[in-house]
N, C-alpha and C positions, 0 to 999 in steps of 0.2 A: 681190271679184269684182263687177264691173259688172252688174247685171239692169237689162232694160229693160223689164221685165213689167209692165202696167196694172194696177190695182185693178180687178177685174171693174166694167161699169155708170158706170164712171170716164172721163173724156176733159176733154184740158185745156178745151174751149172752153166749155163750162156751167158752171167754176170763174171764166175770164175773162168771163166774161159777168155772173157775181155780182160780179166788184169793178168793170168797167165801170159799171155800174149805182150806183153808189158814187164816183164817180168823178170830178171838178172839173179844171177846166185852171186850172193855176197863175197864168202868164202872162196875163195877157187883152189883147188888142190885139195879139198876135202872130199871126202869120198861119199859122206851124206849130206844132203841138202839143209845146209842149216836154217837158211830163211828166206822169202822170194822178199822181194821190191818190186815198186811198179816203175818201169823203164821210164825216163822223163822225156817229157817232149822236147823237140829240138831248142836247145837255149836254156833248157832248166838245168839248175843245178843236180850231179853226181848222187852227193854224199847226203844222205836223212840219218842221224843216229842217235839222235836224242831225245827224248820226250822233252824238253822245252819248260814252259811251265811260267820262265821268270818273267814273260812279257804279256800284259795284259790286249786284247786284242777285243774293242767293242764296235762293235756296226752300230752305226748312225738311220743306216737307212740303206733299201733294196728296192731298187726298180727296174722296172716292174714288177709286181710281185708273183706274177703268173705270166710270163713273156708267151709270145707267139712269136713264129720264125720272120726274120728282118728285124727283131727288136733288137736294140742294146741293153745289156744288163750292167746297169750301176751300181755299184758296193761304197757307199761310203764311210768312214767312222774313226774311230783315233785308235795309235798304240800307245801304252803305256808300257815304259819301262822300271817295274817295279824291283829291278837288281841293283845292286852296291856298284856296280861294272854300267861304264858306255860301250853302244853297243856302235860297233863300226860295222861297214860296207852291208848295210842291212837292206832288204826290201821286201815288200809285201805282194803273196802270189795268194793266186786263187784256186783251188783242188776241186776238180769234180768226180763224186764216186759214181756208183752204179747203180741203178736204179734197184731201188730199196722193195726185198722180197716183198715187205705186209707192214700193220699195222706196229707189229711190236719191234718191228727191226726200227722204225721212224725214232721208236721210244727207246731204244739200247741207242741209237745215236746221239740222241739230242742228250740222252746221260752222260756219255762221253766228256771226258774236260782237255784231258790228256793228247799229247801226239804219239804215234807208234808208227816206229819204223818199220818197215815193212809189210805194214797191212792197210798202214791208209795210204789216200791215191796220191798220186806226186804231182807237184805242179801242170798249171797247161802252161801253152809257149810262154814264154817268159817277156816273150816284146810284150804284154799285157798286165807284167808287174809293175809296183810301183816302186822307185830306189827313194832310200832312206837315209838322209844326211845323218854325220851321227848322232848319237841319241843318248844322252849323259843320264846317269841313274836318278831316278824318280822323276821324270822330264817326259813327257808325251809329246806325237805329232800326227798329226789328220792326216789322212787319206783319201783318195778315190781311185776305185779300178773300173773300168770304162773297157768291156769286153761282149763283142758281136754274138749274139746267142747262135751262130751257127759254127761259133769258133769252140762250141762248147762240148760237141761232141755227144751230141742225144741223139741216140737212135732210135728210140720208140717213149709211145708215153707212157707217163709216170712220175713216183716223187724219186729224184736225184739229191743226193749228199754231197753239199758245199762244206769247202773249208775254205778259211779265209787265214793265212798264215803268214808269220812275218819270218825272216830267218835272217841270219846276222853272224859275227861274232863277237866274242869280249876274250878282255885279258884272259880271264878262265878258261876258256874256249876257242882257242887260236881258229881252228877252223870254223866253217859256214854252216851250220846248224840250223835246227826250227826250234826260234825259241819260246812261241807262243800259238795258238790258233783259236781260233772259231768257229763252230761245223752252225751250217739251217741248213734250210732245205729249198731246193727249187722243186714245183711242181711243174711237170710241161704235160700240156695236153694242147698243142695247138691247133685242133681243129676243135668240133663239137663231137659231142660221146655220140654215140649212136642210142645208146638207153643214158641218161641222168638223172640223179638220185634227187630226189623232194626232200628242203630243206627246210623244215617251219622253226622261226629263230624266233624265241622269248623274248621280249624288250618289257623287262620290270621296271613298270614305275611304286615302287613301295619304300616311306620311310620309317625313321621310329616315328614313336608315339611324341610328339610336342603338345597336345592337347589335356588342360586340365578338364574335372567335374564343374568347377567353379563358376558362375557367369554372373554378368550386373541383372540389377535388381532392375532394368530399363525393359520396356517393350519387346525391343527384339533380343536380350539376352546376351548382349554384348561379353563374347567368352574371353577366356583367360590363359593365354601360354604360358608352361613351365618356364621359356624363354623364347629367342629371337632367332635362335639358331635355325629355325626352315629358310628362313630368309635368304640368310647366305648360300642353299641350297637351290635357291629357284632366281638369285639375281645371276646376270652373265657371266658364263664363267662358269657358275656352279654348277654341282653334278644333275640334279632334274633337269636343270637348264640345258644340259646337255643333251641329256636323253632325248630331249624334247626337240635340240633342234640337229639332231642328227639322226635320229632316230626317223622322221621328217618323211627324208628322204631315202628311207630303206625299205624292203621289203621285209616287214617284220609284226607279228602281234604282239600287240600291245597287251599284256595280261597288268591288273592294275588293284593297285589297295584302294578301295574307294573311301577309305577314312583320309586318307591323304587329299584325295577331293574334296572330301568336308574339310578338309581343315585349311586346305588353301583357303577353298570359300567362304570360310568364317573369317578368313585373313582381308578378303579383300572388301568383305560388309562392313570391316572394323573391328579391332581387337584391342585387348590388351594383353601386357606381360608380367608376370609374377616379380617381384623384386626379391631382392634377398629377405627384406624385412616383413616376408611375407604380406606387403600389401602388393597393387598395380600399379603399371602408369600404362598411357597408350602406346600401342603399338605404331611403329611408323615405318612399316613398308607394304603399305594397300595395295601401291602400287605396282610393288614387284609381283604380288599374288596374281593382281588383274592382267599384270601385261603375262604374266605363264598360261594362267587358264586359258586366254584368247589362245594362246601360239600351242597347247595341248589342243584345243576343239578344233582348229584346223589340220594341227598334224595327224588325229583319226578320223578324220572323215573318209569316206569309204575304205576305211583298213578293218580288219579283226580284231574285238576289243574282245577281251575276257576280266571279267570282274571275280574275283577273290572275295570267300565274306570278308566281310567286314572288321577292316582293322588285321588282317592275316591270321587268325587264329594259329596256337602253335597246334597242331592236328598231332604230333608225336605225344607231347608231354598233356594234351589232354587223356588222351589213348592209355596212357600208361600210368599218370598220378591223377587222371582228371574225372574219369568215369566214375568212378565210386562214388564220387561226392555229388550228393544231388542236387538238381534244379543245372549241375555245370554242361553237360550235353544238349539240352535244352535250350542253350544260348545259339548256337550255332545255327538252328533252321533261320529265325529273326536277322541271322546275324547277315545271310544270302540274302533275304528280302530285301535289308537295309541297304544291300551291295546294290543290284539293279536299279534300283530307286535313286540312287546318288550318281551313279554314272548317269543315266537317262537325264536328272535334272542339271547336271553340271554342263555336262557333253554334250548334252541333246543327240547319244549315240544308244542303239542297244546291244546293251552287251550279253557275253553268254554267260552264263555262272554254273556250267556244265562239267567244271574243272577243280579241282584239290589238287593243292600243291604242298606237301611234306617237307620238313626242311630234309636241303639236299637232297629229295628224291627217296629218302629213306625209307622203307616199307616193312611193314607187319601184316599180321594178319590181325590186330588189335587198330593197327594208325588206318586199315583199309574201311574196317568198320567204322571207325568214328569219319573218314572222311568222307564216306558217303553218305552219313547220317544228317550231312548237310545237305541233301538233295543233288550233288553233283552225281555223274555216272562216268566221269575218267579222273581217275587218278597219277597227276605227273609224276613219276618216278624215274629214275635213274639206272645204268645198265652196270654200276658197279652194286644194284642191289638186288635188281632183279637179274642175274647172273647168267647167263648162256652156257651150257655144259661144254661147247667147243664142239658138237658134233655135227653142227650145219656145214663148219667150213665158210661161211662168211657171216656177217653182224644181220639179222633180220629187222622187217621194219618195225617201226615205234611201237601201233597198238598193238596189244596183248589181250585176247580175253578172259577176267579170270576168274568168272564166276558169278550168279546172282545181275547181272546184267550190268557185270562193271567190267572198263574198259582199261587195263595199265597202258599208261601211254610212256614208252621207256625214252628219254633222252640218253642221247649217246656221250658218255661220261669225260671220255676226251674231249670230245668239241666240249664240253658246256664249263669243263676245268680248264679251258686254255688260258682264260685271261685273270686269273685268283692273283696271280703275283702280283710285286709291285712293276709296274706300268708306268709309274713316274721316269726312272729311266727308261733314254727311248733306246737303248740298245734291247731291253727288256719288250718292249714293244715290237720290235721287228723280229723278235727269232721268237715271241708266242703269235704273231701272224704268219711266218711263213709256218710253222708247224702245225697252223690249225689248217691253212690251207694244203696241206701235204697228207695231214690226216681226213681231209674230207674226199680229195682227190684215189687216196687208196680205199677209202670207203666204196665209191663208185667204179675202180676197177678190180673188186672182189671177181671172186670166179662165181656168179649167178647171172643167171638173163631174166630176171624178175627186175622189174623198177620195184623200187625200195621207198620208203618214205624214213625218213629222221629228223627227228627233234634235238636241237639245241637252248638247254636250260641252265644259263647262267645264273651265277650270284645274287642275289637278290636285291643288294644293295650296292651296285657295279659304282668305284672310285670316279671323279671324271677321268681320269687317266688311263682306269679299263673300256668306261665308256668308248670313247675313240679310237681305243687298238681295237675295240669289239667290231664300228663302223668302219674301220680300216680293212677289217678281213671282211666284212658283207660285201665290201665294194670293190673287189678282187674276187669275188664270186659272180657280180653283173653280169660279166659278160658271158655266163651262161653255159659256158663248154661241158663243164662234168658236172652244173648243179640246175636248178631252177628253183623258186621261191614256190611255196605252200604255207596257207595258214594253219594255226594249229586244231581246227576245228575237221577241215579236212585230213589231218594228218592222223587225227583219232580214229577217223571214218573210214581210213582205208582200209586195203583188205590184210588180216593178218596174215603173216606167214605160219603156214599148219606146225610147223616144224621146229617155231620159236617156244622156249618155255614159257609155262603158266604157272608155275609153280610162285605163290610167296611165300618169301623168306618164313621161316622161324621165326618168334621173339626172340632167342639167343644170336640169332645173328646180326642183330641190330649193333650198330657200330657204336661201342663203348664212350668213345670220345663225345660223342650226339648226345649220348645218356645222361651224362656228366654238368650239360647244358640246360636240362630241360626245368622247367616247372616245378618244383615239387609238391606234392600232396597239398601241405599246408599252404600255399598258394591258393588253391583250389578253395580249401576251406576259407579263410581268409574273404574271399571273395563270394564266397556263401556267404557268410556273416553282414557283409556291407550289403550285400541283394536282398538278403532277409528284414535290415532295417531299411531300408526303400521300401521293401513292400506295406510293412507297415506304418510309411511316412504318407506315402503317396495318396493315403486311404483316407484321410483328414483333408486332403487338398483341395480347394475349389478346383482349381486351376492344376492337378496335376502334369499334366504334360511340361509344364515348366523346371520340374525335377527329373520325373520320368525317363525324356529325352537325353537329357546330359547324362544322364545316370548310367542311365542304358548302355549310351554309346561308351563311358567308360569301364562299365567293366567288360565290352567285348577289348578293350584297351589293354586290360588287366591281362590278358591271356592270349597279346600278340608275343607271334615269333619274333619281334624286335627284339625282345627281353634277351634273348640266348647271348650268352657269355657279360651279360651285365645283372646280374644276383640284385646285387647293393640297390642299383637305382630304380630295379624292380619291385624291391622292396620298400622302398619310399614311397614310390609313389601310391601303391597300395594304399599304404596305410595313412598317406595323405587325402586318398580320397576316402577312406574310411573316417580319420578325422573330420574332414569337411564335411559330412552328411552326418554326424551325428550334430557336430554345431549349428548344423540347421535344425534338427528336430528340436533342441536345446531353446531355440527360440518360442517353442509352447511348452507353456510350462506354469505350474502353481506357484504362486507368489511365497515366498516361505511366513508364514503365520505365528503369532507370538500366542504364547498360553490365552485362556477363555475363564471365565468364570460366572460359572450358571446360578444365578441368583434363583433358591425355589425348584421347583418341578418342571418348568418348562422354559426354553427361553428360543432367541432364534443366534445362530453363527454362521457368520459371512466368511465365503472362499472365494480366493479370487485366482482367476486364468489370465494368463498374457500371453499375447500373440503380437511377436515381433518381427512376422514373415511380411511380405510385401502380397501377400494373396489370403484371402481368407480361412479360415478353418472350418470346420465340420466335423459332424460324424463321430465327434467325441463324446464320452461318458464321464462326469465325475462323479467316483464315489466316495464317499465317508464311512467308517468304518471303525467302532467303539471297542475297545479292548477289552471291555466289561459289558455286555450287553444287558445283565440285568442291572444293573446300576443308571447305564447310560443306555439312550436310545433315539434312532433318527427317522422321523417321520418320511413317509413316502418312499421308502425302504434303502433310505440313506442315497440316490444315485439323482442324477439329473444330467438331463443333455446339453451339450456343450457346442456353443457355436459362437466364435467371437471376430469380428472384422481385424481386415490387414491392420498392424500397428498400432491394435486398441487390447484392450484389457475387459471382461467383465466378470461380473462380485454376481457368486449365484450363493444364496440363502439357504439354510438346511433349521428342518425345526425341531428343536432336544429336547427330548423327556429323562427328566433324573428323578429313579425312585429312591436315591438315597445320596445324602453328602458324603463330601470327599472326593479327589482329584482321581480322573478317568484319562488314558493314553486315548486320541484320535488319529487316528490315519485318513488322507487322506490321497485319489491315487486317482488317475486319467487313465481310462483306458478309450480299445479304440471299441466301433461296434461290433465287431469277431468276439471280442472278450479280451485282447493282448494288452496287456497295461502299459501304458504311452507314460514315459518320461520319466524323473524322481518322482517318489513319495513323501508327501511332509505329512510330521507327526507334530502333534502339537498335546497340550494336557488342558481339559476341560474341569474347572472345578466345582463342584455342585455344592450351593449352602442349602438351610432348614427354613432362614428367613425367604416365603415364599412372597408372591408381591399382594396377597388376601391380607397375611399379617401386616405389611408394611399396613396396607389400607387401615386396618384395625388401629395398628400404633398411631396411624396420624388421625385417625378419626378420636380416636379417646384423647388427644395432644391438644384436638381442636374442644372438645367438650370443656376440659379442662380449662382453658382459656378462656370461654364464655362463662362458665363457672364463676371463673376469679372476675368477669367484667361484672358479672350479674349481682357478686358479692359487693363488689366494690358500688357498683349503683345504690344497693341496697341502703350501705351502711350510710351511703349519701344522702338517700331521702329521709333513714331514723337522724341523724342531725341536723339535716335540715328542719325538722319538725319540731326537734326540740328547741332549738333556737325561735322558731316561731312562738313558739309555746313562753318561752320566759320573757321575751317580747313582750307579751298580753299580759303577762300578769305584772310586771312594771305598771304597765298602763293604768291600770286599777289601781294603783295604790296612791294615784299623786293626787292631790285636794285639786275639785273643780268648784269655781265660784259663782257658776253660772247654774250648780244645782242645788236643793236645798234636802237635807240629810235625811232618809225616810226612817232610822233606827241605828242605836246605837250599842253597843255591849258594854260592858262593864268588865271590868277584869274579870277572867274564868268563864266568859260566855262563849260560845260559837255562832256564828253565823252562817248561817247559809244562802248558797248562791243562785 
């Protein structure tokens, strides 16, 4: 955003009038003036004619970074000369311009790469250059200039434009030329302001998502990292670790992801980490967790914390792809409760949750709704979105009111973009310090006698590299001259300026680039789908809370602003946790059942449930379900209730009536007690015979008559032989002469006798 606002006491024509005064016509004998120069000081070099270009010229470091009078200013850092040509009789001098109108002039310099003769300032004395032995092509050599800040010629305060320039020549170049430079900025305000501006600075602790759904089937739930990677985030050195111990020592709020506090804290109870092969093993840095937490709960105690729901929801790409889809707004109140809750138990601090933070500050009037639908009532946004028409004449303070009893709270887009670059080089580090310092300094010499309040809202996920240039510029703010520290809870509270806009943005002004990032739709659904089988999982559970919670907290995971600019891995993991809760439900489940065969009109058939969760089940229904109902049919209207213990199995009984033979399709299906049917279906085919179990009886009872029959026969025929045998027996016996008797009658041939 363009400001056209003056440095209070500032006007271009007493700067041009300092380099008039300085000032030689090139040409002589020409009758129009072709170009001014600024007169050099005694000892500097004549001739400037070259824009330069071939010598690389980096600052190492600038101290101090905001001088008071009796200070020395130190410039150290190397040239490089990146020409085909050594560069002889070279040295490095140091340029001071003129105190810099406003805001945007800061920002037309520091664009600057270039040298121009004629318009930029010329050497000071030159007894304060450094000479440069020569300097053969592609060969660098260090420097330090060591120059009395009263030698520097500030006459009132403000931000001043340094240039650090080397000048030299080469075979190409016989003469003394500038063939390289450096412009920052010194700000000088050596006394204290008489009004100074309230500076409340973000210090974000938020990482990505490392946290799977997954946990051990143990008591406490021993969870599961995607990987190991926070680790190196929070041992020494790393970036939390950072934040944390420099952060410390600053005046600054702590605004904080409290998932990132669960998940240390699940780190230092005991973890494990996902393997490739998708099992675990343990996790083995408890330690690093336990020793960050301790050194996070001493560095806020009595500072400003602000807690973020839970896990940073992305508040844009909900806003825009997320509303429509339901049950997804809904996550967001929970999502704040869970925020206070986990800082207070971590911390032992309480924080406010009074706050929404839009990536980058971006605003709608769509991203305003949904963020306050969290229960916050200020929204951090940013001044490159919510936009100043320029007719104040200087930057007004933070809060904005803009409706419905919400508060925009505008961070000032330059301070909070100063340190996005790479920071790893420190040349990169000392020209985004003095610039943030030079833009904070003309912020406080605007032309208003109002004290102003502004917020500084950095990156979210600040490099260690930013971290430190970030604590480098707080601590060149200490000592207090043109700022003073404010939390950001005050800085919301203060009084608005009448005369700042309230307007939010449009939908169409939302920055295209942001859009390109966000969530999309199917995201949203997606994560309907996995909330929707929770809910139905959860409903069987003795013991829900043991799903519930991990659950829960993943999919406020699903729909952090971590995701932006990583699609792919937001995509896995989705539907990794979509996998893994359906493989738990997977563990209740009907046994698959082989064909049946109903002997007769009625018989009984066994189903059976398993349950291979480590918690018991409930609250389920199974029913059976004949494809033929007048054929087949299931006593007690085919359904029974279902309740089977952790890692057991039970066989419930169903009783069939078949009016007629022939194979009948059964289904068989778990539902929950809503009516939702819970899990696969198995079908199996019952087949009904004519042979009922009356006829069986009949067949074996006439099988058994039969039998006795044939005994009864067989006796029978035993005692007619046996008799007859007795019978010829006896009459043998009659027929043999006894001599012991004497004859009472005899026959004659032809006679009978009777016996």
């Amino acid at each position: 955003m363009a400001e056209a606002a003056d440095i209070q006491g500032t006007s271009p024509a007493p700067a041009r009038r300092r380099w008039l005064r300085r000032a030689v016509v090139l040409l002589a004998g020409t009758p129009v003036l072709a170009a001014l120069v600024y007169a050099p000081a005694p000892g500097a070099q004549a001739a400037e004619t070259t824009g330069g270009g071939s010598v690389d010229v980096q600052l190492d470091a600038l101290t101090p970074a905001a001088p008071v009078k009796g200070d020395t200013l130190t410039i150290s850092g190397k040239i490089v000369n990146n020409s085909h040509e050594t560069i002889t009789g070279g040295h490095v001098g140091l340029r001071v311009g003129p105190v810099l109108a406003d805001r945007d002039a800061i920002d037309e310099a520091a664009d600057r790469t270039d040298h121009r003769p004629g318009s930029d300032p010329a050497e000071i004395d030159q007894a304060y250059s450094v000479k440069l032995p020569a300097l053969p092509a592609k060969a660098d050599q260090e420097f330090t200039l060591k120059v009395p800040v009263n030698k520097l010629d500030l006459p009132k305060d403000g931000v001043y434009q340094l240039g650090v320039s080397v000048s030299g020549e080469t075979s190409g170049r016989p003469s003394e030329q500038v063939l390289g430079v450096e412009r920052t900025f010194l700000p000088w305000q050596p006394e204290a302001a008489a009004k100074r501006s309230q500076i409340s600075y973000v210090w974000p602790l938020i990482s990505t998502t490392h946290l799977t759904a997954e946990t051990g089937s143990d008591r406490s739930q021993t969870p599961v990292f995607l990987n190991d990677d926070l680790a190196a985030e929070l041992e020494p050195g790393g970036r939390l670790d950072q934040m944390v111990s420099l952060g410390k020592e600053l005046p600054v709020t702590w605004v904080i992801d409290p998932d990132l506090l669960n998940t240390v804290d699940a780190m230092a109870e005991g973890y494990r980490v996902r393997t490739p092969d998708g099992k675990s093993v343990p996790g083995r840095k408890k330690a690093v967790a336990e020793r960050w937490l301790s050194s996070l709960e001493a560095a806020v105690q009595g500072k400003k914390v602000v807690a973020l729901p839970f896990a940073d929801p992305d508040l844009a790409s909900l806003a825009h792809h997320g509303k429509d889809v339901s049950g997804t707004l809904g996550q967001l109140r929970p999502a704040t409760d869970k925020a206070r809750k986990a800082v207070e138990t971590v911390l032992h601090v309480t924080p406010s949750t009074d706050f929404s933070w839009p990536v980058n500050g971006a605003i709608d009037p769509a991203i305003v709704n949904v963020a306050t639908s969290a229960g916050a009532h200020n929204v951090l946004t940013r001044s490159d979105s919510l936009q100043e028409g320029g007719g104040l004449g200087y930057t007004p303070s933070a809060p904005r009111p803009i409706g419905a009893g919400v508060t925009a709270v505008v961070a000032d887009a330059r301070l909070s973009t100063a340190f996005e670059g790479d920071m790893l080089a420190v040349e990169n580090s000392v020209l985004a310090v003095q610039r943030f310092l030079a833009q904070s300094l003309a912020l406080n010499l605007q032309n208003t006698d109002q004290q102003r309040s502004f917020v500084v809202a950095p990156q979210r996920m600040p490099s260690s590299s930013q971290v430190q240039s970030m604590a480098s510029a707080l601590r060149a703010l200490q000592a207090g001259r043109w700022t003073q520290p404010q939390d950001l809870e005050a800085a919301a509270a203060a009084k608005p300026d009448p005369g700042a806009t309230t307007q939010v943005p449009g939908a169409g002004q939302y920055p295209e680039a942001l859009s390109k990032q966000e969530l999309p739709q199917s995201a949203f659904e997606q994560i309907r789908t996995t909330q929707n089988t929770l809910d139905h999982f959860k409903v069987i559970l003795s013991a829900p809370d043991r799903v519930e919670i991990p659950f829960g907290n993943t999919t406020n995971r699903e729909m952090s602003t971590s995701w932006r600019g990583r699609p792919q891995e937001a995509r896995i993991y989705r539907e990794g946790v979509q996998q893994y809760l359906i493989g738990l439900t997977e563990k209740v489940q009907l046994i698959p059942k082989t064909d049946a065969t109903l002997s007769g009109h009625s018989a009984t058939i066994p189903v059976t449930v398993q349950n291979q969760l480590v918690q018991d089940v409930q609250g389920l229904v199974l029913r059976v379900k004949s494809a033929n109902p007048t054929r087949l049919m299931f006593g007690d209207g085919g359904q029974q209730d279902v309740t089977v213990q952790a890692e057991h199995s039970q066989t419930l009984k169903f009783t069939a009536n078949a009016t007629a033979s022939g194979p009948v399709e059964v289904t068989a299906q778990l539902y929950t007690k809503d009516g939702v049917p819970y899990g696969k279906e198995r079908k199996f085919i019952v087949e009904a015979t004519e042979i009922t179990p009356t006829v069986m009886f009949v067949i074996a009872g006439g099988m058994l008559l039969l039998v006795l029959a044939g005994i009864k026969m067989y006796a029978s025929r035993k005692r007619v032989a046996a008799r007859a045998a007795a019978e010829e027996n006896t009459q043998q016996s009659d027929e043999s002469p006894d001599t012991g008797a004497q004859s009472t009658g005899t026959s004659g041939p032809g006679e009978t006798v009777d016996r």
